[in-house]
N, C-alpha and C positions, 0 to 999 in steps of 0.2 A: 304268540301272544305279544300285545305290544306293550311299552312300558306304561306302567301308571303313574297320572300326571296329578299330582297333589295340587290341591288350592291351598290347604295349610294342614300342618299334621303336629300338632302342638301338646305337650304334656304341662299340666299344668297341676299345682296344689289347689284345692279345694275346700269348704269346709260345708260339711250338710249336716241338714237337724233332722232328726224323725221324729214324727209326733203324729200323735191319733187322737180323736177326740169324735164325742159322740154329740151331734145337734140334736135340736128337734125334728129335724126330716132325714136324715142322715147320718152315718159314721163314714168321716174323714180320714185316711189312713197316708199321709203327705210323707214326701222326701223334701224337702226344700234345699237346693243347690246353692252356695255362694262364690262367685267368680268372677276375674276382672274382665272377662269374656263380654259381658253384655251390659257395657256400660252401668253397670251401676246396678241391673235389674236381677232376678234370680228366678231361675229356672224349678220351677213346681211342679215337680210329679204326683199325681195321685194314683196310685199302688192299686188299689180297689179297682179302678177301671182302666188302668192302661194310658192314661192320659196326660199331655205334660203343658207349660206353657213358660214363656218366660215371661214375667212379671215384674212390672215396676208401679210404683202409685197412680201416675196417670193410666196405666191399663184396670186399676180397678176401677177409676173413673170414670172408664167407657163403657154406656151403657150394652148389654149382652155380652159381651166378652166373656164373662166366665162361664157364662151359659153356656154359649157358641163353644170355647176352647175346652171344658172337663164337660159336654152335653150334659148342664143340670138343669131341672126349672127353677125359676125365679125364686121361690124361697131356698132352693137349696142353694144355689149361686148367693144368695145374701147371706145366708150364715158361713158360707166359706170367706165371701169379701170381708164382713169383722174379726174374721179369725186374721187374713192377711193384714188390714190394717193395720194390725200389732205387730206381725212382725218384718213388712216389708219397707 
């Protein structure tokens, strides 16, 4: 077996929020990550489907992104972006 060749193997402190809430099209069941990792943005897991993204305000921005990244449709990707609003 040959040796394994790290690109980086880093421990780092963290701090995450868990919160769940329930829209009108959906209940949201989030991890939200915070870390100096990603310049500034924070790494959103949604628990319920498996799905994760890293997020900053210009990715709410973007039109489909959250669609495309947690697969919701359009109203459910908009009651997630004002939830983030507030807290990213």
């Amino acid at each position: 077996m040959s040796e394994r060749f790290y690109l980086y193997n880093d421990t780092e402190d963290t701090k995450t929020r868990f919160v769940s809430f329930m829209g009108e099209e959906q209940r949201f069941d989030l991890a939200i990550t915070m870390s100096t990792r990603y310049y500034g943005k924070k790494l959103v897991l949604n628990m319920l489907s498996n799905r994760f993204a890293i997020i900053g305000p210009d990715d709410l921005d973007e039109p489909g992104y959250l669609e495309h990244a947690f697969n919701l449709e359009e109203a459910e990707a908009e009651e997630l972006r004002q939830f983030l609003y507030e807290v990213i």
